[in-house]
C-alpha positions in Angstrom: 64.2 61.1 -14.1 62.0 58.3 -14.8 58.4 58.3 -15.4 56.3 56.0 -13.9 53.8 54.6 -16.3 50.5 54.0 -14.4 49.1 50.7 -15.5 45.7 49.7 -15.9 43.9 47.7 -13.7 41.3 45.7 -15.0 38.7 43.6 -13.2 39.2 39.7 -13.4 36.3 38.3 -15.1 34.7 35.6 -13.0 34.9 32.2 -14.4 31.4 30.4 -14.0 31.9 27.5 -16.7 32.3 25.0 -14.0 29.4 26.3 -12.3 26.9 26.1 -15.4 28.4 22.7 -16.2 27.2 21.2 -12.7 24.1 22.7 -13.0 23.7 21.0 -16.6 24.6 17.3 -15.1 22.8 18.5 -12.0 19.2 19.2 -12.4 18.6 16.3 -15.1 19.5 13.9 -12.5 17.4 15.6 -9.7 14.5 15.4 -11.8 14.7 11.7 -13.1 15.5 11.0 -9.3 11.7 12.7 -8.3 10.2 10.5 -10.3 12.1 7.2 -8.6 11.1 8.9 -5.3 7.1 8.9 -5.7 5.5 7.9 -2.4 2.0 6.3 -1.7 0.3 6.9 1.5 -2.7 5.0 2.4 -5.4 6.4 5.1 -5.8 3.4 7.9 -8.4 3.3 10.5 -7.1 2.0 13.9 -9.3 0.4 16.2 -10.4 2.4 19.4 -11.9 1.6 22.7 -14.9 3.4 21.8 -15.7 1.6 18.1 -16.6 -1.7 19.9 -19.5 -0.1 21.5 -20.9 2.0 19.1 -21.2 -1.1 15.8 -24.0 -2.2 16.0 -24.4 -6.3 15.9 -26.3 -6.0 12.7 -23.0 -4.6 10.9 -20.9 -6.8 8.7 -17.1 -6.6 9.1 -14.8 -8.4 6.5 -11.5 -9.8 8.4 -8.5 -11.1 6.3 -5.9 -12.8 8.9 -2.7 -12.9 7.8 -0.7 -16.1 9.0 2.2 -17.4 8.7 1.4 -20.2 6.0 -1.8 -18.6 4.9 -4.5 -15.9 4.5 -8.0 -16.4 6.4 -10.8 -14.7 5.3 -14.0 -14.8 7.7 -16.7 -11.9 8.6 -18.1 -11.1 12.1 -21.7 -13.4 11.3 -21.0 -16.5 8.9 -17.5 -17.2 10.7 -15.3 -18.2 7.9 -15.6 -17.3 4.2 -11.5 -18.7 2.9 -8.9 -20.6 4.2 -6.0 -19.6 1.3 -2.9 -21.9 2.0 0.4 -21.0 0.9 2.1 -22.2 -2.3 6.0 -23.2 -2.6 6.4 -20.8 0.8 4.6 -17.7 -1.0 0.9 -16.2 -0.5 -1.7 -16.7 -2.8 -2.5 -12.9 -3.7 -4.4 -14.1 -6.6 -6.7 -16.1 -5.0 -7.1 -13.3 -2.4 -8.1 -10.9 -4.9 -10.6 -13.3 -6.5 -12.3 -14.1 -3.0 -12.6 -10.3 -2.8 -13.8 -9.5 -6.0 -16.5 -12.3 -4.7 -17.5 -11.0 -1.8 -17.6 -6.8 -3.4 -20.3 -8.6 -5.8 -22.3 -10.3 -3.0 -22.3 -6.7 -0.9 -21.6 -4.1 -3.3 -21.9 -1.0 -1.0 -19.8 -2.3 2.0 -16.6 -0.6 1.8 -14.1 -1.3 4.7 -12.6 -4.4 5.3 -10.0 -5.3 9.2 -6.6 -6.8 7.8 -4.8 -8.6 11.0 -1.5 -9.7 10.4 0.1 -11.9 12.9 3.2 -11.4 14.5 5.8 -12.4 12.1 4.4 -10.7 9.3 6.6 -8.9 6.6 5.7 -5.4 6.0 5.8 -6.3 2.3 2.9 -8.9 2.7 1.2 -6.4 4.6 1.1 -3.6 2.0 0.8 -6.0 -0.6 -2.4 -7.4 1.0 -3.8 -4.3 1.4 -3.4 -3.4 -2.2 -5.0 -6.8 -3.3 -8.2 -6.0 -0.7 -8.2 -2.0 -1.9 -8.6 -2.6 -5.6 -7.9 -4.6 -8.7 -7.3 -3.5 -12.5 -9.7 -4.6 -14.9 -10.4 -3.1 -18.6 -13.2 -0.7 -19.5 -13.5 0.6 -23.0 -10.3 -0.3 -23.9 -8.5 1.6 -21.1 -6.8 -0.7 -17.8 -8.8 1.3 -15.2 -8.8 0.7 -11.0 -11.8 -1.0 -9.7 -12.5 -0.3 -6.4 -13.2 -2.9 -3.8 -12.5 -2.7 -0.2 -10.8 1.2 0.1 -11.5 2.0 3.6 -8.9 -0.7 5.4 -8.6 -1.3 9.2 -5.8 -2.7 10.9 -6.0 -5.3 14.0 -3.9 -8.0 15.6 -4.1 -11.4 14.2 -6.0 -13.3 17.5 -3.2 -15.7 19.4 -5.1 -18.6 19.7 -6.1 -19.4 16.0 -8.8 -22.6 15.4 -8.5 -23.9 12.0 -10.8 -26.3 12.4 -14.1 -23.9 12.0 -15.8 -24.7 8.2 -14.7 -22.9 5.8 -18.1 -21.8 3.3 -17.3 -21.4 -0.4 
């Protein structure tokens, strides 16, 4: 007669090498991807019925129209401040952002400011005029610092029937 021989079973060892080296490859790209992912969100103000009754007439309000072939900058009591044309089809943000840095001297503690764009406008022009109204870099003590200007920004529609022809001031 024959013996059977019992054999030993032994539990497969689980394998996770291709596991560990996804996760290796994995989570540095996940993280460098965070970075590349950082959002901005800016706080707008949109107009209501009620605002219009509650200003008072005594209240200045910074508009910057945004046009197809240029950026207008008026207020509510002088009429307009800038007419900034275009240059070679592109906006003149510079200009812009020395006409603001202008008027923040003339009323330092006025802090909101109505952007209108027309109908046509690009959402890039849009958020890049609101980041040339909201602030501008400038150095103190050595160190590239945000200087605030015009934080608190509105949004409107640009008015249909535009006239050019009122005076600009300087």
């Amino acid at each position: 007669m024959r013996r059977r021989h019992r054999r030993l079973k032994s539990d497969a060892d689980l394998d996770i090498t291709p596991f560990m080296n996804l996760m290796i490859v994995l989570v540095p790209v996940l993280l460098l991807n965070m970075v590349f992912a950082h959002t901005s969100v800016l706080e707008l103000n949109f107009p209501t019925g009620e605002s219009s009754s509650q200003e008072t007439e005594e209240d200045l309000q910074i508009q910057v129209v945004i046009l197809d072939n240029r950026l207008f900058i008026a207020d509510n009591k002088g009429g307009a401040i800038k007419d900034i044309p275009a240059r070679e089809g592109q906006y003149d943000f510079a200009m812009l952002k020395d006409v603001m840095k202008e008027l923040k001297r003339r009323v330092p503690e006025k802090r909101d400011v109505v952007i209108m764009p027309s109908g046509g406008t690009s959402y890039q022009t849009l958020v890049t005029v609101m980041d040339t109204v909201r602030s501008y870099e400038t150095m103190v003590a050595g160190d590239v610092v945000e200087a605030e200007l015009f934080p608190d920004i509105s949004l409107g529609d640009a008015p249909e029937t535009f006239s050019a022809s009122d005076e600009v001031r300087s």
